[in-house]
Backbone bond lengths (Angstrom), bond angles and torsions (degrees), N, CA, C in turn:
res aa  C-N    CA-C-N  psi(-1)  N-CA   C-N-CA  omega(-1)  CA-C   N-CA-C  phi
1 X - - - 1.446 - - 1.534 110.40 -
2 X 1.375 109.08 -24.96 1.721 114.15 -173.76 1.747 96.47 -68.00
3 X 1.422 113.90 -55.59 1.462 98.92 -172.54 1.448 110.75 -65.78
4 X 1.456 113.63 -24.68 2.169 105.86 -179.87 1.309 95.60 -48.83
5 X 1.370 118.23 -46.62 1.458 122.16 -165.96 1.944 121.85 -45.85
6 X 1.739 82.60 -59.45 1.252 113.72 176.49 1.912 107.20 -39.46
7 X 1.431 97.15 -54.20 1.637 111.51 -165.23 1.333 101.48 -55.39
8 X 1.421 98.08 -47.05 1.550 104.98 -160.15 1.994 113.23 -63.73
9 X 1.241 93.90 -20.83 1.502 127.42 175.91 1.578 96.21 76.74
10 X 1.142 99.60 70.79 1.489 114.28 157.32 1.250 105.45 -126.80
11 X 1.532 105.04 154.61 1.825 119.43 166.37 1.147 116.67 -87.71
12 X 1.020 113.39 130.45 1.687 115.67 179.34 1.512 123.26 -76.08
13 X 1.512 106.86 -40.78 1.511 129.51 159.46 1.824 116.83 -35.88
14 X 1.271 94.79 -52.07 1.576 110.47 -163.85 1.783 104.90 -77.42
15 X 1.553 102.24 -51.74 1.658 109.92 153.70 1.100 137.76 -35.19
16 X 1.590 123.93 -43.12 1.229 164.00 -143.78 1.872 84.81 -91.29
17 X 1.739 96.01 -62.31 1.420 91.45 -172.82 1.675 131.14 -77.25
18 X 1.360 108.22 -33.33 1.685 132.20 131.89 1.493 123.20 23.74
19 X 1.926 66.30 -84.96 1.476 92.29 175.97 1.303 125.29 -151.55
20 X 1.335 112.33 102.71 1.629 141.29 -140.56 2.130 90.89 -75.86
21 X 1.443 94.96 135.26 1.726 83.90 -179.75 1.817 97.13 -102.62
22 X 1.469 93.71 157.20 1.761 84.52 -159.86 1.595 89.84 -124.01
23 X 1.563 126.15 1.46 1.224 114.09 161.09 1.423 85.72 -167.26
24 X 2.399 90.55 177.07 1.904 85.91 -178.37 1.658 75.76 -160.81
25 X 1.386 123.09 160.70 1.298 156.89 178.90 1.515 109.85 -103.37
26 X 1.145 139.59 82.22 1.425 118.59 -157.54 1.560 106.04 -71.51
27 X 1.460 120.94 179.24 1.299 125.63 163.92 1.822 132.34 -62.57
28 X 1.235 98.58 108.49 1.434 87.14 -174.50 1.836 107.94 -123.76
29 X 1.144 130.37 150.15 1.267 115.00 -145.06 1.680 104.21 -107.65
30 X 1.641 107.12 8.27 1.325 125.60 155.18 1.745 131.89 -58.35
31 X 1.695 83.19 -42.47 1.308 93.60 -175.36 1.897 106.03 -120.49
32 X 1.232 124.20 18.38 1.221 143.11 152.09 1.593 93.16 59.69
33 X 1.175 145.51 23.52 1.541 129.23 143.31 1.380 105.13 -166.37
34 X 1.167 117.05 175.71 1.585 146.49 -158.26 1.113 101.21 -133.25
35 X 1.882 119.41 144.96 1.374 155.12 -163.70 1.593 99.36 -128.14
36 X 1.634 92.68 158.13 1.001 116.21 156.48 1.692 110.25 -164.82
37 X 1.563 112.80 155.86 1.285 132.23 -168.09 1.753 113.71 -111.41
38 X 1.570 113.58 87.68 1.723 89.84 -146.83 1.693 80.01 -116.81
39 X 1.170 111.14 161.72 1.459 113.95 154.97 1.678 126.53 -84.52
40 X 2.040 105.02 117.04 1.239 93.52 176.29 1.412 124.39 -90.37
41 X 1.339 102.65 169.87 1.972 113.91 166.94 1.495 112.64 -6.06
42 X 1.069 138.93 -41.77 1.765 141.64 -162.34 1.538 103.03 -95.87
43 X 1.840 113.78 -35.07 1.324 105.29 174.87 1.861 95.39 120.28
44 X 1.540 98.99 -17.58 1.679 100.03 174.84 2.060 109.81 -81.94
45 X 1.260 72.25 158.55 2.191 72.80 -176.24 1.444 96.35 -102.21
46 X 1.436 103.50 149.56 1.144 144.89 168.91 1.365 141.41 -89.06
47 X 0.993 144.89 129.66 1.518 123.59 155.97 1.297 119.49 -120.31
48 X 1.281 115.46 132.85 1.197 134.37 156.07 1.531 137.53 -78.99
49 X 1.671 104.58 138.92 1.699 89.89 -163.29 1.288 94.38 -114.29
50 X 1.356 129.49 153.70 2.397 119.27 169.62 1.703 88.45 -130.74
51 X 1.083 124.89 120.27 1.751 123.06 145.00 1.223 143.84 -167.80
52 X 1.381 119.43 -127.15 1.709 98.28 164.38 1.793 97.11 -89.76
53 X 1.433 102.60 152.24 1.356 132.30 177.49 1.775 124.17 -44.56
54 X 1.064 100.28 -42.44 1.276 130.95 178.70 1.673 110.28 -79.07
55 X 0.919 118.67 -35.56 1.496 138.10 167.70 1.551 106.18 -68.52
56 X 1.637 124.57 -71.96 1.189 121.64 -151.45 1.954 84.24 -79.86
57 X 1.214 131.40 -42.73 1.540 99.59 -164.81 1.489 108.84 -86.14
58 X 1.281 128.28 23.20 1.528 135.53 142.44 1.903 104.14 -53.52
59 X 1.491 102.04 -49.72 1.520 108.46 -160.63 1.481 105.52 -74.11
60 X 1.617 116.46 -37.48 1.558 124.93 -177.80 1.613 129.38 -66.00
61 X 1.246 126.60 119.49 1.470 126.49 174.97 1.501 102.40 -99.45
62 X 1.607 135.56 -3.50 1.203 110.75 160.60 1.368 104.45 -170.91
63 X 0.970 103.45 178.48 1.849 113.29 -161.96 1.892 105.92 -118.50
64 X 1.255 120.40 140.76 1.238 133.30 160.46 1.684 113.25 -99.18
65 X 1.739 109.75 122.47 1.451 106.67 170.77 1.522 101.18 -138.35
66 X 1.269 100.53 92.14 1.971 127.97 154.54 1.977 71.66 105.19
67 X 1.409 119.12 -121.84 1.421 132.66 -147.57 1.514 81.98 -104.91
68 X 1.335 162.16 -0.61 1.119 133.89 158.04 1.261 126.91 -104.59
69 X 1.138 116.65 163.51 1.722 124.03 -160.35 2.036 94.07 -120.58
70 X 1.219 99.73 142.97 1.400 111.25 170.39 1.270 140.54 -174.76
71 X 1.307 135.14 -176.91 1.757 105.50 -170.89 1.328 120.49 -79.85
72 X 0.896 109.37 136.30 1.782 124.48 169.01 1.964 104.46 -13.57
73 X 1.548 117.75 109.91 1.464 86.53 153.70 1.535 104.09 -120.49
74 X 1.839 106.11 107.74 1.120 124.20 -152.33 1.930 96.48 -62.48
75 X 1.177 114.43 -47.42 1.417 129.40 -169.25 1.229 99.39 -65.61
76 X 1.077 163.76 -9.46 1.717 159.10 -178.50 1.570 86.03 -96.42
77 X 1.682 136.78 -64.68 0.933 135.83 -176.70 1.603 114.47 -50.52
78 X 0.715 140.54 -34.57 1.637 155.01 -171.49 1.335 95.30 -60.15
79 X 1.593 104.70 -72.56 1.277 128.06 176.02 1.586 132.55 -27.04
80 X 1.469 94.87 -60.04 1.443 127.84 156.31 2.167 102.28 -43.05
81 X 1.357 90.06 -65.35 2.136 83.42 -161.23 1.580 90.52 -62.71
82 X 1.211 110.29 -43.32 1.460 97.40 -173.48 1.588 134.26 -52.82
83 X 1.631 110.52 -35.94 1.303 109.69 154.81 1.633 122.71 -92.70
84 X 1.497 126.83 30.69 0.999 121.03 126.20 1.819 137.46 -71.99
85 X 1.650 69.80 -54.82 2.003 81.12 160.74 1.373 144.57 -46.31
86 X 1.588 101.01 -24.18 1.411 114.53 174.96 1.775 106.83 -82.33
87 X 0.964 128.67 -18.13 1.161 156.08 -162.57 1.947 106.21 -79.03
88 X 1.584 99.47 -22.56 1.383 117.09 -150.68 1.411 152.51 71.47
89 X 1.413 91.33 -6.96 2.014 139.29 176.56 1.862 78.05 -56.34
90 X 1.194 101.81 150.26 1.356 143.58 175.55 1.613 101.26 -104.55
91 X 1.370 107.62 137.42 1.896 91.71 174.89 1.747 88.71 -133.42
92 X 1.688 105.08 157.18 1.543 125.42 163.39 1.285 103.52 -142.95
93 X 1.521 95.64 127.10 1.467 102.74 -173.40 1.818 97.57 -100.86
94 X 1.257 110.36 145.64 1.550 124.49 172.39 1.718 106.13 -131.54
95 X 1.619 90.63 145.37 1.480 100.89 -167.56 1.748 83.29 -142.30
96 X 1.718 87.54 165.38 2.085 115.11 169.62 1.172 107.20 -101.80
């Protein structure tokens, strides 16, 4: 995630300080992704989810695309990792 950061040409350091993480779930391969508890922009906390695909849209009831919010359509997403996967691409899904 440090180099997405990097690409994106953001600092991670400066982020880091931003928005202070106030807890984290580490990765365990039982439960197929990792948390974190960070403080966002407004000062409210957050969590963040990173893992396998299949895992995090178990956890999701809905999806954001640009400024609107709406329900999950879990099966288009599936769809989506799956023809990455065929591809040989590795996928990690991250959610809010």
């Amino acid at each position: 995630m440090i180099v997405l950061a990097h690409r994106a040409e953001q600092d991670p350091a400066h982020e880091n300080e931003q928005h202070p993480r106030w807890d984290a779930i580490p990765f365990a391969s039982e439960r197929r992704y990792m948390a974190t508890l960070d403080e966002g922009p407004n000062g409210k906390r957050c969590i963040y989810v990173k893992g396998a695909p299949e895992r995090i849209l178990e956890m999701c009831g809905s999806e954001q695309r640009g400024d609107q919010t709406g329900d999950l359509d879990a099966d288009r997403w599936r769809q989506r990792v799956d023809e990455i996967a065929e591809r040989g691409q590795r996928v990690l899904a991250v959610a809010r």
